[in-house]
N, C-alpha and C positions, 0 to 999 in steps of 0.2 A: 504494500500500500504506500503511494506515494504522498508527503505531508511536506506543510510547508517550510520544514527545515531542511529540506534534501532540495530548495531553489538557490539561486545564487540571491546574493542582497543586495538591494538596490543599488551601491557604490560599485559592486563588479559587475552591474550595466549599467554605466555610465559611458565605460568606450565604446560597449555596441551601440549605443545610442547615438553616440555624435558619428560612427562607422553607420551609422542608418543614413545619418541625414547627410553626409557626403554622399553616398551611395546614391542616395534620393536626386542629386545634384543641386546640392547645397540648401535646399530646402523641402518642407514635407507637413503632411499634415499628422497630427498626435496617432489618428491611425495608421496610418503608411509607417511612420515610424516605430510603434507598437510591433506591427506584421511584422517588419523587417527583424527586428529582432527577436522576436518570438523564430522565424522562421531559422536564423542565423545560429542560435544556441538550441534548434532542431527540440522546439518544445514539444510535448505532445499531447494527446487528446485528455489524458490522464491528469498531465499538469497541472492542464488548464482548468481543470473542473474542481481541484482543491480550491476551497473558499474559506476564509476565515467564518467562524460561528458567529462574528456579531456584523460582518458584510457578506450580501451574497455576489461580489466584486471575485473574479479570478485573482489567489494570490501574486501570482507570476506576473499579469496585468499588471496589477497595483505596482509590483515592484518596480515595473519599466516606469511606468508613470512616476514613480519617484524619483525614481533616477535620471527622467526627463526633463523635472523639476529642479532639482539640484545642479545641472548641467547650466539652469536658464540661470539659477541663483548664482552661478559661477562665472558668469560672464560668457561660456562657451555659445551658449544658443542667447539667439533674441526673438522676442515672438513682440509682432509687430500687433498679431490680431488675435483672437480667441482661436486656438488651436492648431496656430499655423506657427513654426519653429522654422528658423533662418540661420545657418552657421555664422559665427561671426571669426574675426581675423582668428583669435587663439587658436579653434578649430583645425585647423591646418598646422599651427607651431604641434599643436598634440598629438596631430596623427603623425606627423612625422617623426615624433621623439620612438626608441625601442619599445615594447610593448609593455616589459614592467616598469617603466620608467611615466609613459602615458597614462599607466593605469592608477598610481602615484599621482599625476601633479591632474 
C-alpha cells in the first residue's frame, strides 16, 4: 500500500518544476506544469489516489503545488496572472548549475 510518506516532498520538486516550465518553453499553466511532473517522476495511478484524511486533494498534487509555490516565493517563477507561471532570469542560472548543487540553491 502506497502512503504518503513513500512521495518525494515538496522541496525535491522544486527542480522538476522549474524543469516543467523550461520544458513548457519558459512558461505554462499550474496544470501543464502539475502533468509534466507528475509524468517526469513516472507517478502513478496509485499515487495519485493517496489523499490526506482531512483533504480529499491528491497528496503528490498538493506536493507539486507547493513546491510551485515556493519556486514563485523564491524568485525563480513569476506569475503574472492566476495560474499562469513565467520562468524568470534565475531559472536558467539553476538549470545550469550540476544537479545536487541546483537542487540546493
Amino acid at each position: 500500500m502506497t502512503t504518503s510518506g513513500d512521495f518525494p516532498k515538496y522541496s525535491d520538486l522544486m527542480l522538476p518544476v522549474l524543469q516543467a516550465v523550461d520544458a513548457l518553453g519558459g512558461s505554462g499553466s499550474a496544470r501543464e506544469i502539475t502533468a509534466w511532473v507528475l509524468e517526469s517522476i513516472g507517478a502513478t495511478e496509485e499515487q495519485l489516489a493517496v489523499t490526506s484524511p482531512n483533504r480529499p486533494a491528491s497528496v503528490l498534487v498538493d506536493r507539486v503545488d507547493w513546491a510551485r509555490s515556493y519556486c514563485k516565493l523564491a524568485g525563480a517563477l513569476e506569475r503574472p496572472q492566476r495560474a499562469l507561471y513565467l520562468r524568470s532570469a534565475l531559472v536558467k542560472e539553476i538549470l545550469g548549475l550540476p544537479e545536487l548543487e541546483a537542487r540546493r540553491r
